[in-house]
C-alpha positions in Angstrom: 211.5 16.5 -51.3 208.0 16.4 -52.8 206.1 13.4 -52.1 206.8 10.1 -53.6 204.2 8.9 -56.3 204.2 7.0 -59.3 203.9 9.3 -62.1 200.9 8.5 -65.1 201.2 12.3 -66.4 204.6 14.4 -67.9 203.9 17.3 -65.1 206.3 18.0 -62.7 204.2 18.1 -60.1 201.0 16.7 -61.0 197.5 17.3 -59.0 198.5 15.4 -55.5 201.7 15.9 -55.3 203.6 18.2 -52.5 206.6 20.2 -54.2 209.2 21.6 -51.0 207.8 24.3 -48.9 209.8 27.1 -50.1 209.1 25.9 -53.8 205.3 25.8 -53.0 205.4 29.1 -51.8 207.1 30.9 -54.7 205.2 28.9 -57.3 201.7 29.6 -55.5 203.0 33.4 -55.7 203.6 32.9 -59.7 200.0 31.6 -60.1 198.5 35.0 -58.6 201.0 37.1 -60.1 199.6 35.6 -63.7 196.2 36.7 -62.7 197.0 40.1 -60.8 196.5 42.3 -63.8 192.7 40.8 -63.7 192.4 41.1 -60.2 193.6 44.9 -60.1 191.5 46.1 -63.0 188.1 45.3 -61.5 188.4 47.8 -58.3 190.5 50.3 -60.2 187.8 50.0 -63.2 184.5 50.0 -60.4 185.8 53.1 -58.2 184.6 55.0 -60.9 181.1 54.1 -61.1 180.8 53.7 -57.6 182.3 57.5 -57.2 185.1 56.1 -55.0 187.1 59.0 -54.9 189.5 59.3 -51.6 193.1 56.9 -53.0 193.2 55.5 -49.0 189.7 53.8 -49.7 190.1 52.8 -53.3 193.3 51.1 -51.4 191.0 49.2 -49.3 189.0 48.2 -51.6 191.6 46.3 -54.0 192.9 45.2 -50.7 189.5 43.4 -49.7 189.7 42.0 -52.8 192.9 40.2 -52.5 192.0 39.3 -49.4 188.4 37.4 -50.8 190.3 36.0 -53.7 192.6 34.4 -51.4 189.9 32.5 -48.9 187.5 31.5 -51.4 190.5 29.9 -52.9 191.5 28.0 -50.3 187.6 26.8 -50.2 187.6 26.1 -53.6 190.6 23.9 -53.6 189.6 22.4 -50.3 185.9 21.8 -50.1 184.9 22.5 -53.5 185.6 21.2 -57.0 189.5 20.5 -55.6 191.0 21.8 -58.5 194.1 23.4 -58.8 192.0 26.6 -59.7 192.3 30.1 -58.9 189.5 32.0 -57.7 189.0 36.0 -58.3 187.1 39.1 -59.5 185.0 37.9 -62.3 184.3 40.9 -65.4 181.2 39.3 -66.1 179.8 41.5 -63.2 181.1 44.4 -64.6 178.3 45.5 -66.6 175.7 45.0 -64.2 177.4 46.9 -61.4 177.4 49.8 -63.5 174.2 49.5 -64.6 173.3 49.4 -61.0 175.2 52.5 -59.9 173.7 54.2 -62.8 169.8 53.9 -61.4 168.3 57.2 -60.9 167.2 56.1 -57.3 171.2 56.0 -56.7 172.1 59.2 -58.3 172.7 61.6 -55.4 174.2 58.8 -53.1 177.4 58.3 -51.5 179.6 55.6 -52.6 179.0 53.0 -49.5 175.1 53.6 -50.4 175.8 52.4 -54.2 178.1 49.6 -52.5 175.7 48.6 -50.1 172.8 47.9 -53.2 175.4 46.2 -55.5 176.1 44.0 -52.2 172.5 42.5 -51.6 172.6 42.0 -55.8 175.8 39.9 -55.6 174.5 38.3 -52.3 171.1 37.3 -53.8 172.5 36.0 -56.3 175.1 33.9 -55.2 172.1 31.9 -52.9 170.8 31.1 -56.2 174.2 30.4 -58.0 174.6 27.7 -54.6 170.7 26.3 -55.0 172.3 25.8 -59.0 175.2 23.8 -58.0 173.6 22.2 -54.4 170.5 20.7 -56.0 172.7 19.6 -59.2 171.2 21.9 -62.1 174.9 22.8 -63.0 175.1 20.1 -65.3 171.3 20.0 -66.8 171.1 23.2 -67.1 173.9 23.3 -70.0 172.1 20.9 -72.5 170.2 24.6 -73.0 173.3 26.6 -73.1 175.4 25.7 -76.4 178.0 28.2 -78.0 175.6 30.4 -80.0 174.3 31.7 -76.7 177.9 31.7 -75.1 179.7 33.7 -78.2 177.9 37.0 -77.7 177.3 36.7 -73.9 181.1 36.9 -72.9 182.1 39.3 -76.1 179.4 42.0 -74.6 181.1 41.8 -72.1 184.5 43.2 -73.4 182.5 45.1 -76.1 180.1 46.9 -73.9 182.7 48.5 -71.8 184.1 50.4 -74.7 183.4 53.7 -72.9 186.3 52.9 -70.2 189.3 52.5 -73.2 190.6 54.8 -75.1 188.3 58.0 -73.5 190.1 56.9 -70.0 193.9 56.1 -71.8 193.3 59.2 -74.1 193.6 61.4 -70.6 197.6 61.3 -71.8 198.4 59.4 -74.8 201.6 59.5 -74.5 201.8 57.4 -71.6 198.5 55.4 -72.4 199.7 54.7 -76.2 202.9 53.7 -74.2 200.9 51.0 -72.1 198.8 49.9 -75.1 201.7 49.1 -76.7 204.0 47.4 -74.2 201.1 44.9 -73.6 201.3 44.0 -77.7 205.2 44.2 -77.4 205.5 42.0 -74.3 202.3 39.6 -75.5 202.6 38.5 -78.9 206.1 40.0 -79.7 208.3 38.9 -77.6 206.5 36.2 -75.8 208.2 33.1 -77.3 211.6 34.9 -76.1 211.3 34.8 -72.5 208.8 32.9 -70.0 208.5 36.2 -68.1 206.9 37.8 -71.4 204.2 34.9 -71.8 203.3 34.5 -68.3 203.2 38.8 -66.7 202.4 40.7 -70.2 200.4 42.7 -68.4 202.2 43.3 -65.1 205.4 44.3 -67.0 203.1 46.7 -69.1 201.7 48.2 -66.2 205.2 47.9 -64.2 207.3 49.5 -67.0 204.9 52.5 -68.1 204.4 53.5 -64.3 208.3 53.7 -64.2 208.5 56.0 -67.1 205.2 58.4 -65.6 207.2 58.3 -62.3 210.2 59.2 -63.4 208.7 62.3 -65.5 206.8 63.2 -62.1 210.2 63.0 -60.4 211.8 65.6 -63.0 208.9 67.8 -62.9 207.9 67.1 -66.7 204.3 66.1 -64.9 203.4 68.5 -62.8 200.6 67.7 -59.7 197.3 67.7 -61.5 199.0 66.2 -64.8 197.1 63.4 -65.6 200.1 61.1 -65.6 201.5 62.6 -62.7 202.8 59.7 -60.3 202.7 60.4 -56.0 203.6 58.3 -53.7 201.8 60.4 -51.1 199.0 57.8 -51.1 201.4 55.0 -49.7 202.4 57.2 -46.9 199.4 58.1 -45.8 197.4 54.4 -45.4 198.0 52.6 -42.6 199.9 49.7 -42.7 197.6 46.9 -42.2 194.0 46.6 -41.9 191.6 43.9 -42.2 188.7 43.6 -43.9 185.8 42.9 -42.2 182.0 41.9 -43.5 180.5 44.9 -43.8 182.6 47.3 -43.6 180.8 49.5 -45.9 177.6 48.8 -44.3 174.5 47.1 -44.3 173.7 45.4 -47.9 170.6 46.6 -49.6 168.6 44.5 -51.4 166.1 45.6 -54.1 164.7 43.3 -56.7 165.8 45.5 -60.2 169.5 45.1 -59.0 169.3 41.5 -58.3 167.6 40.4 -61.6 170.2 42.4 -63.4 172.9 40.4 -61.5 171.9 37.4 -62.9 173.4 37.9 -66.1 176.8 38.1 -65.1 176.4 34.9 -62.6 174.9 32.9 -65.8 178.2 34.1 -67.8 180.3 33.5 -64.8 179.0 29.9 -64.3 179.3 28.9 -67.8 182.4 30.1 -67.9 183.7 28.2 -65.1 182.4 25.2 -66.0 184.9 25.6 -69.2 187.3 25.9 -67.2 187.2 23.3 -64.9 187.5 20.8 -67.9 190.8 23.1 -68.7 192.1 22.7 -65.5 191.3 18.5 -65.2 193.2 18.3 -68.4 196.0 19.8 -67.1 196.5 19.1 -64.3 196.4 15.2 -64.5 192.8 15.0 -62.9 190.5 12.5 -63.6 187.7 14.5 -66.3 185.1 16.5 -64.2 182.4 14.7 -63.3 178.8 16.2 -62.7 179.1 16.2 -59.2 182.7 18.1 -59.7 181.5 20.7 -61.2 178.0 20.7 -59.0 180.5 21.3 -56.0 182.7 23.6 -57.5 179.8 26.2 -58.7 178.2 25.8 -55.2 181.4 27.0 -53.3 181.9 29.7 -56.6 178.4 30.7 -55.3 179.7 30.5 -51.6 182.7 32.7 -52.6 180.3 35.0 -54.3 178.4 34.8 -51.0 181.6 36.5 -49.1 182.6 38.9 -51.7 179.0 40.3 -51.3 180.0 40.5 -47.2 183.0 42.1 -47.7 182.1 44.1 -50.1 184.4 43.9 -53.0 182.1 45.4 -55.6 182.0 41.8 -57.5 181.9 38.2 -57.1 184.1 35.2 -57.5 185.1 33.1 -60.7 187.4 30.4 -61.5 190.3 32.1 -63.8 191.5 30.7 -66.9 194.8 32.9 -66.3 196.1 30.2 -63.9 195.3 27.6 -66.0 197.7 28.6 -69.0 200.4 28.8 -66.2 199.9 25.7 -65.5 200.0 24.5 -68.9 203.5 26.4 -68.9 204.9 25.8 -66.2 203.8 21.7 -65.8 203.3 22.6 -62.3 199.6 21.3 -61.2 200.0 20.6 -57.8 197.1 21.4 -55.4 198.6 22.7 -52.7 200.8 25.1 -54.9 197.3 27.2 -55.3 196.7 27.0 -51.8 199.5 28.4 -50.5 199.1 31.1 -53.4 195.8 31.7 -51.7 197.8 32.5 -48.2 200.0 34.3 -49.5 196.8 36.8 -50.8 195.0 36.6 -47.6 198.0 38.1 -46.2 198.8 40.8 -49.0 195.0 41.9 -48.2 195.9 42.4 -44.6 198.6 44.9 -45.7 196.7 48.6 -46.7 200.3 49.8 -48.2 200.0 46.9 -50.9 196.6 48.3 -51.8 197.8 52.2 -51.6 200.6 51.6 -54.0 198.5 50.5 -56.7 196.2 53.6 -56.6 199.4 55.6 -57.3 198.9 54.4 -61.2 197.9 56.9 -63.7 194.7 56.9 -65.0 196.0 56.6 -68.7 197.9 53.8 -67.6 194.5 52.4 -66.6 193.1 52.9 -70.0 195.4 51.3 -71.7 195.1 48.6 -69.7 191.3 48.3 -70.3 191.7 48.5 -74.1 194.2 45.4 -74.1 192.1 43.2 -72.0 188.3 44.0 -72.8 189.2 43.3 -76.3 191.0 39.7 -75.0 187.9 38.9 -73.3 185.5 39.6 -76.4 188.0 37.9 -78.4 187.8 34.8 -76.0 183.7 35.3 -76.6 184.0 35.0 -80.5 186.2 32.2 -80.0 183.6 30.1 -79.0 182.1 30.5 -82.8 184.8 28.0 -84.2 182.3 25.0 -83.0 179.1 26.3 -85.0 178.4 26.4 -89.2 179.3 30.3 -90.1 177.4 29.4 -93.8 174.2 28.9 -91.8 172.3 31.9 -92.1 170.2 30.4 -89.2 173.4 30.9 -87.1 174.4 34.5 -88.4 170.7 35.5 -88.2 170.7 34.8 -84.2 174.5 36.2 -84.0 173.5 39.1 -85.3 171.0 40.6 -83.9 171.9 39.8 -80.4 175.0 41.2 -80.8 173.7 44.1 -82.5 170.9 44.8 -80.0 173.0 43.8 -77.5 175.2 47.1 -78.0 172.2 48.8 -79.1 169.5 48.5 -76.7 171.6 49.6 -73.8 172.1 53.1 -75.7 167.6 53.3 -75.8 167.7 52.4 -72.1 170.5 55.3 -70.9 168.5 57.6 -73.0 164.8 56.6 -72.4 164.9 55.1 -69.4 161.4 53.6 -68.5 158.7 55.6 -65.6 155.7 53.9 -64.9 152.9 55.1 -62.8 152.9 55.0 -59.1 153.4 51.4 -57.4 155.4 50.0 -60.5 158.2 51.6 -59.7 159.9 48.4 -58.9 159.1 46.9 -62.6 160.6 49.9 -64.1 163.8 49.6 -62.3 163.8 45.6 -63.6 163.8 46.5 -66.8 165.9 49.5 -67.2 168.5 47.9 -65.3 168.1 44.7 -67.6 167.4 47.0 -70.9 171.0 48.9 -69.5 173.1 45.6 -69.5 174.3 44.6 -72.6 175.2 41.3 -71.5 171.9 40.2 -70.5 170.0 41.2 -73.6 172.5 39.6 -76.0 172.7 36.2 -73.9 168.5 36.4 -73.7 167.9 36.9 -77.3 170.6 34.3 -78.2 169.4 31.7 -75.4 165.6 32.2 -76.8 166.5 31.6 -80.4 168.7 29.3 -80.2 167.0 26.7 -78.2 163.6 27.8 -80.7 164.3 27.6 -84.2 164.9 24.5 -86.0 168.5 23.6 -86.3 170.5 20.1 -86.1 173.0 19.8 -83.2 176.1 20.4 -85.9 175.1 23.2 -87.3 174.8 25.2 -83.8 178.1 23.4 -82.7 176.6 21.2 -80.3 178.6 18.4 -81.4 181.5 19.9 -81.7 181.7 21.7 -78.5 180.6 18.6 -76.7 183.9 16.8 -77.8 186.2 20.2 -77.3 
């Protein structure tokens, strides 16, 4: 019996309250299973770069990520803001990391040696994401961050990873296409027909396009080497568990280019969060965040951060708005439901079979996948321009160009990449690697405008967005 409590919200389960134990434990499951699409494409999507090539490793590696998402959950929801709030993978990392094992200095290295540098950049920047939420400049700090800056920040991210689409789901159309389209079938046509369509688009996608690719690998139509071709030969030979450990790659490496470069994605990730901590509050039947809500919950993102740079996951840790549509559909807002979801992925991370399988999906699968949701999260970025005046050429002016340049200069930087004279090494690696991530240039030139020319707090949506 869930706990007895006088209900002021129409959830069936509302923030505090305890649902049974078995009910906890399959609705915890539900919330992660709404986010695992997200939580799969970030190590699938960073082997490459990384050069991650062996399937038992790139097993471990989705498998430390579970495991990461799963503790700095339960911190989150413990210590931290005490939402009913997910924690994962965040893709506003994305682009840095790549631009980070791209560095010329990185070129001829192994995979743990480009692991090791994007560690110390996620590490040394999680301290100063936890001296942001610690010393309270979470909540100051946004008077300067308004949706003109936010808009092209979060789209480059989707947009700037264009290179990963259709090139990786073109490998095999036919089975790509087939994803690509699944994901609009399931999505938008047939999501007011069942609740399974609304909540796992994406994980039926992925489930039902693996299915076909496997069962033309088991009639021979893909061959070994086909790029669709389907083995299972990775799942036999992982161990069955192993548990990730801090530093199992090795020791971080810290260089100052990388770090800076981070930056970007932790700004993006924290204003992100912020949003959706407000989400969360509101359904969930919380009180509205307060300042020193959302000061705790960015200092324990930070601290997640701080352990996915340990472990080694390639990325940090976000709040994810996936969890916070199911609870919207599901009226289901309980606490402790997220929690045990969290156990329930520490233990999957323990298991290296769960991480095997899911290296056993085609590359064109992949691809598709990519195409579906980097165009979701631009889409989410533009969103963010219903709060300003689109008839202010002010506004388009700023929109413009940092989108523009914010696709463009990255392009200058792979092919001109800066060399300064002995001893300034170091300030040419700052720059390319800033100059190389989209992200950062777009949210710089949009922060820097925005906050300098002349414009009234309605016509760069100030207002608006306050009251959203």
């Amino acid at each position: 019996m869930a706990k007895a409590k006088e209900k002021t919200h129409n959830l069936l389960y509302g923030i505090d309250d305890i649902p049974p134990p078995i009910e906890t434990a399959v609705l915890g499951l539900q919330h992660y299973l709404t986010m695992f699409g997200s939580t799969l494409a970030i190590p699938l999507l960073l082997s490459g770069p990384l050069g991650i090539t062996d399937p038992i490793e790139k097993g471990w590696l989705i498998a430390t990520m579970f495991l990461v998402s799963g503790i700095t959950t339960l911190l989150q929801t413990t210590w931290g803001n005490r939402l009913p709030i997910v924690q994962g993978g965040t893709f506003s990392f994305l682009a840095p990391t790549i631009a980070i094992c791209g560095m010329a200095a990185l070129a001829n290295s192994g995979w743990q040696v480009r692991m090791q540098h994007v560690q110390g950049a996620i590490i040394a920047g999680s301290l100063v994401e936890i001296g942001i939420g610690a010393s309270g400049l979470a909540g100051k700090l946004l008077r300067f961050v308004g949706p003109i800056t936010i808009a092209p920040t979060i789209a480059l991210i989707g947009l700037a990873l264009f290179k990963f689409g259709a090139p990786t789901a073109g490998a095999h159309w036919p089975i790509g296409g087939l994803t690509i389209l699944l994901i609009i079938l399931f999505s938008q046509y047939l999501r007011r027909k069942h609740r399974s369509f609304e909540l796992y688009p994406i994980l039926l996608a992925i489930l039902s396009a693996w299915a076909v690719a496997a069962i033309f690998t088991a009639t021979g139509i893909f061959p070994e080497g086909h790029p669709s071709h389907t083995s299972l030969e990775n799942v036999r030979n992982a161990p069955w568990f192993r548990i990730p450990y801090p530093m199992q790659w090795g020791f971080p490496q810290f260089g100052l280019a990388a770090f800076v470069g981070m930056l970007a994605g932790y700004i993006a990730s924290m204003v992100e969060s912020i949003g959706d901590y407000y989400a969360c509050a509101r359904l969930s039947g919380a009180p509205v965040p307060d300042e020193r809500v959302i000061n705790r919950g960015i200092t324990f993102e930070g601290i997640g951060c701080l352990l996915a740079g340990l472990f080694g996951t390639g990325n940090g840790t976000t709040s994810y708005s996936e969890n916070i549509g199911a609870i919207g559909l599901t009226r289901v807002g309980a606490r402790r439901v997220v929690q045990a979801g969290g156990i329930i992925m520490i233990v999957l991370g323990t298991v290296s079979k769960f991480g095997a399988l899911f290296t056993t999906i085609p590359t064109p699968i992949v691809g598709g996948m990519y195409c579906a949701m980097f165009g979701m999260i631009a889409s989410v970025g533009l969103s963010n321009l219903q709060f300003i005046d689109l008839n202010s050429a002010r506004n388009l002016f700023i929109l413009g160009l940092a989108f523009f340049m914010g696709l463009s200069v990255p392009e200058y930087f792979s092919a001109n990449p800066l060399t300064f004279g002995e001893g300034w090494e170091w300030l040419a690696n700052i720059i390319n690697t800033l100059g190389s991530t989209g992200m950062a240039v777009g949210a710089f030139i949009a922060l820097i405008l925005d906050n300098t020319i002349p414009g009234t707090d309605e016509e760069r949506g100030l207002t608006a967005w306050g009251k959203q």
